[in-house]
C-alpha positions as CSV (number, residue, x, y, z in Angstrom):
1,X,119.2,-47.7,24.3
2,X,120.9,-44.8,23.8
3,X,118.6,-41.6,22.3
4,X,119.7,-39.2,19.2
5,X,118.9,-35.6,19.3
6,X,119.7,-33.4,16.5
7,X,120.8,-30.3,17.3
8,X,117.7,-28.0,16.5
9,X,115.9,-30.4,18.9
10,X,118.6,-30.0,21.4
11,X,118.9,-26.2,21.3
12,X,114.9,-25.9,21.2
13,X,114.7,-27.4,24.6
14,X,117.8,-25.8,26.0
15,X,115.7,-22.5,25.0
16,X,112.4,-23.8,25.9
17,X,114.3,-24.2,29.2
18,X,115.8,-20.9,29.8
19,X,112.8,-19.4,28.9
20,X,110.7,-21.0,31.7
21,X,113.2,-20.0,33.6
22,X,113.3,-16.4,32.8
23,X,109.6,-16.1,33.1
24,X,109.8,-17.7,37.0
25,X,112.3,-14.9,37.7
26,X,110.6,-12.1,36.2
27,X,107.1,-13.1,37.8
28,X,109.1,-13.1,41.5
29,X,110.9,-9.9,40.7
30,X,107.2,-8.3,40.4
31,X,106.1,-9.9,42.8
32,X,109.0,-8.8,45.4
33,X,108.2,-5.0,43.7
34,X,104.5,-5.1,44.1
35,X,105.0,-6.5,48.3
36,X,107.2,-3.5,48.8
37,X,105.4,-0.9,47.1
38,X,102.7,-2.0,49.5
39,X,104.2,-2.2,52.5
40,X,107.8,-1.0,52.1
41,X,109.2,2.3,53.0
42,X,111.8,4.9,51.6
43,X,114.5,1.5,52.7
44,X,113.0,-0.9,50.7
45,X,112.2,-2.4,54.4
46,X,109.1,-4.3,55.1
47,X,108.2,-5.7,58.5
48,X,112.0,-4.9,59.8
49,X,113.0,-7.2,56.9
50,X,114.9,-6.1,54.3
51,X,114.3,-6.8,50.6
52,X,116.6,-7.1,47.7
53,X,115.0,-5.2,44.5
54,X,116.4,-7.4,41.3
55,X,116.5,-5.2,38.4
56,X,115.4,-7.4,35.3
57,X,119.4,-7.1,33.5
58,X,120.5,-8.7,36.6
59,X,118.1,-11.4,36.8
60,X,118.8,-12.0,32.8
61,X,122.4,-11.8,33.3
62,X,122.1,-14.5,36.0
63,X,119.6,-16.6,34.1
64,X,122.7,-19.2,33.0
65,X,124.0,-19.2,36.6
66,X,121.0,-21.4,37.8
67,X,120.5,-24.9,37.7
């Protein structure tokens, strides 16, 4: 059987989607700020490692990158 979606169901989940996703990245970019603001210094380094800092345009931008 093959299912029928109208498009204002389709694009409500396509958003409904995205939007889940944006929420994962933005709580993992605050994360990521709030572990080096604790034990990062002036590098952004913590424990020898370093740590990308995402800005949240870039993690928007690449929000329709991911799969």
């Amino acid at each position: 059987m093959e299912w029928v979606y109208d498009n204002q169901q389709k694009e409500k989940e396509i958003f409904n989607d995205c939007l889940e996703r944006y929420t994962l990245l933005k709580c993992i970019s605050i994360c990521l700020e709030s572990l080096i603001k604790k034990g990062g210094n002036n590098e952004n380094k913590m424990n020898g490692i370093n740590l990308p800092i995402y800005k949240n345009e870039r993690a928007t931008r690449m929000l329709p990158l991911i799969n």
